[in-house]
C-alpha positions in Angstrom: 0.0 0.0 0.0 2.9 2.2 0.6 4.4 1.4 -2.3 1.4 3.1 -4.2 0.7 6.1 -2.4 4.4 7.2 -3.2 3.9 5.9 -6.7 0.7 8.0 -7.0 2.2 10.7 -5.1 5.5 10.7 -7.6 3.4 10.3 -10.8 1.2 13.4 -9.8 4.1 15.5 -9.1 5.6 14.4 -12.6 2.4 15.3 -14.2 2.4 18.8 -12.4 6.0 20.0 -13.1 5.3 18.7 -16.9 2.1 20.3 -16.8 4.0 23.9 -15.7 6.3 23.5 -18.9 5.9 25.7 -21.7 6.6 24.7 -25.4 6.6 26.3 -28.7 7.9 26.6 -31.8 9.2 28.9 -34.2 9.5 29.2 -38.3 13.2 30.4 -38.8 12.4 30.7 -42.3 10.1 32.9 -41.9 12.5 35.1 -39.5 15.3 35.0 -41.5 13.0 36.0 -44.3 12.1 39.4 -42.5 16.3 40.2 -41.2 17.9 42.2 -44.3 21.5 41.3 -43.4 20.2 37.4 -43.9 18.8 39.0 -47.4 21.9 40.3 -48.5 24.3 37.5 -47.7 22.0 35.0 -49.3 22.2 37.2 -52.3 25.8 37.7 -52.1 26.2 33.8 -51.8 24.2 33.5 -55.0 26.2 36.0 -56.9 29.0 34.1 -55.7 27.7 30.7 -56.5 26.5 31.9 -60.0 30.1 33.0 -60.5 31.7 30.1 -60.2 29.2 27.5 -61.4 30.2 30.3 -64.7 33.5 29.3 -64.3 33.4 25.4 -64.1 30.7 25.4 -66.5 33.5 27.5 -69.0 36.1 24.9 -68.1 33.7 22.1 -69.6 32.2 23.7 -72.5 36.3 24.3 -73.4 37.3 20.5 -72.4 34.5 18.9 -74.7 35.5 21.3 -77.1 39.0 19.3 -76.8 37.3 15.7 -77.0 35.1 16.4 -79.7 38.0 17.6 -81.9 40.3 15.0 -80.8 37.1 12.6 -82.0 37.6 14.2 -85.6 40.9 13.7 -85.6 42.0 10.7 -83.8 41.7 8.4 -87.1 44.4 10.8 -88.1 46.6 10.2 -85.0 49.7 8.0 -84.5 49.2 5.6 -81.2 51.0 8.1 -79.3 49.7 11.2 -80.2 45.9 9.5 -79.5 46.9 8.6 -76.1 49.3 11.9 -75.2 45.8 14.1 -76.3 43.5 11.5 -74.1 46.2 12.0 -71.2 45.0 16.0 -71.5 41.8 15.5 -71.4 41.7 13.7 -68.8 44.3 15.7 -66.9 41.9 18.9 -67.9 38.7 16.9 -66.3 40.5 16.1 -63.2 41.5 19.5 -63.1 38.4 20.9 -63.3 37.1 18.2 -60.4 39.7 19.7 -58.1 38.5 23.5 -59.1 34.6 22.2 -57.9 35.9 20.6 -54.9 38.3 24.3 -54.0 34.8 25.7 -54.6 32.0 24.2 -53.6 33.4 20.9 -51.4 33.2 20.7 -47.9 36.4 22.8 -47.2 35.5 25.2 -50.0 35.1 28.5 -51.1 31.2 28.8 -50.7 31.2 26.9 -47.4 33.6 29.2 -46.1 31.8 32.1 -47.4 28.5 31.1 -46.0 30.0 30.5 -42.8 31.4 33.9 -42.8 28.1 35.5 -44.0 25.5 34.3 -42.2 27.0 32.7 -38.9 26.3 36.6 -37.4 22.7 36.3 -38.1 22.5 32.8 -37.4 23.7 33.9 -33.7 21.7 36.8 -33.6 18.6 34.8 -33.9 20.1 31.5 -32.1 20.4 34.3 -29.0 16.6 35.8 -29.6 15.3 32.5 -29.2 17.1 32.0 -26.0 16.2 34.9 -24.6 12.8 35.1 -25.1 12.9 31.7 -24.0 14.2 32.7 -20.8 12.3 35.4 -20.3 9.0 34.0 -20.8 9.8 30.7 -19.2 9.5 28.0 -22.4 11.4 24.8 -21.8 11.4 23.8 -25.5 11.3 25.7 -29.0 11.3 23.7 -31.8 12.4 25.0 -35.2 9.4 23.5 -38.0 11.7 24.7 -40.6 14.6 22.5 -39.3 12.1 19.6 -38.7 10.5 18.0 -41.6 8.3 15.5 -40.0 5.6 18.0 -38.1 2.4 16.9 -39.2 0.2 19.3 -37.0 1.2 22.4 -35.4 -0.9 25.1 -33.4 -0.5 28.1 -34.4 -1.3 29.7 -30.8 2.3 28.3 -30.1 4.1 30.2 -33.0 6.5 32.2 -31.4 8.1 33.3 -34.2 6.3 37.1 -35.1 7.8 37.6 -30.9 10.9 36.6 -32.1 10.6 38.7 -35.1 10.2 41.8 -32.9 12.9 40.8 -30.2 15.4 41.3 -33.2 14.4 44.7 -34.4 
């Protein structure tokens, strides 16, 4: 009998303190959507990306160029000469592989950029969400933008027009 009274007595005070927990959820999207230095560096990282999808995209239209011409003429070719202008080609495709990977791998350019760009607003809002958070006494804010298997959400609980005005 003991046992459940403190059972009872545990499970009701669970239910209370989870009952006293506030929850919400914002859109970041939607934020980001209304700061204009997220605008601009998004803008600026497309110019960029633009650039040097350009650049690769050059690189290729020049190396088939070079295979298609070495198509014509390779009947023409001694054994040698065939496999010193397949040797450059191929040394201009790997070329250009190393070019994508200095701009758009994991290490690269654009990541870099990005980083550099839009890790300020990214902790601008990362710390308006905390705060108001804090402030208004929410144990959990969950990002539907970040999250893609929400199937209902309330909008009573969007928090993110509050958020919106905590950054202006």
């Amino acid at each position: 009998m003991k046992r459940v009274i403190i059972f009872t007595t545990a499970l009701l005070f669970a239910f209370g303190v989870a009952n006293a927990q506030k929850v919400g959820y914002v859109n970041s999207e939607t934020i980001l959507s209304q700061i204009p230095a997220f605008t601009a560096a998004q803008q600026e990282l497309d110019k960029l990306n633009q650039l040097y999808s350009d650049l690769i995209e050059e690189e290729l239209t020049k190396v088939e160029a070079q295979f298609k011409n070495y198509q014509q003429l390779k009947n023409q070719m001694t054994p040698q000469q065939r496999e010193a202008k397949e040797n450059e080609i191929i040394s201009a495709e790997k070329v250009i592989q190393e070019r994508q990977k200095v701009y758009f791998g994991d290490e690269g350019i654009m990541v870099k950029k990005s980083e550099e760009l839009l890790k300020p607003v990214m902790d601008k809002l990362q710390t308006a969400i905390d705060n108001y958070a804090k402030n208004n006494g929410y144990m959990i804010i969950i990002d539907v933008a970040s999250i893609s298997g929400i199937v209902y959400k309330d909008p009573a609980y969007d928090l993110s027009a509050e958020i919106i005005k905590n950054l202006k």
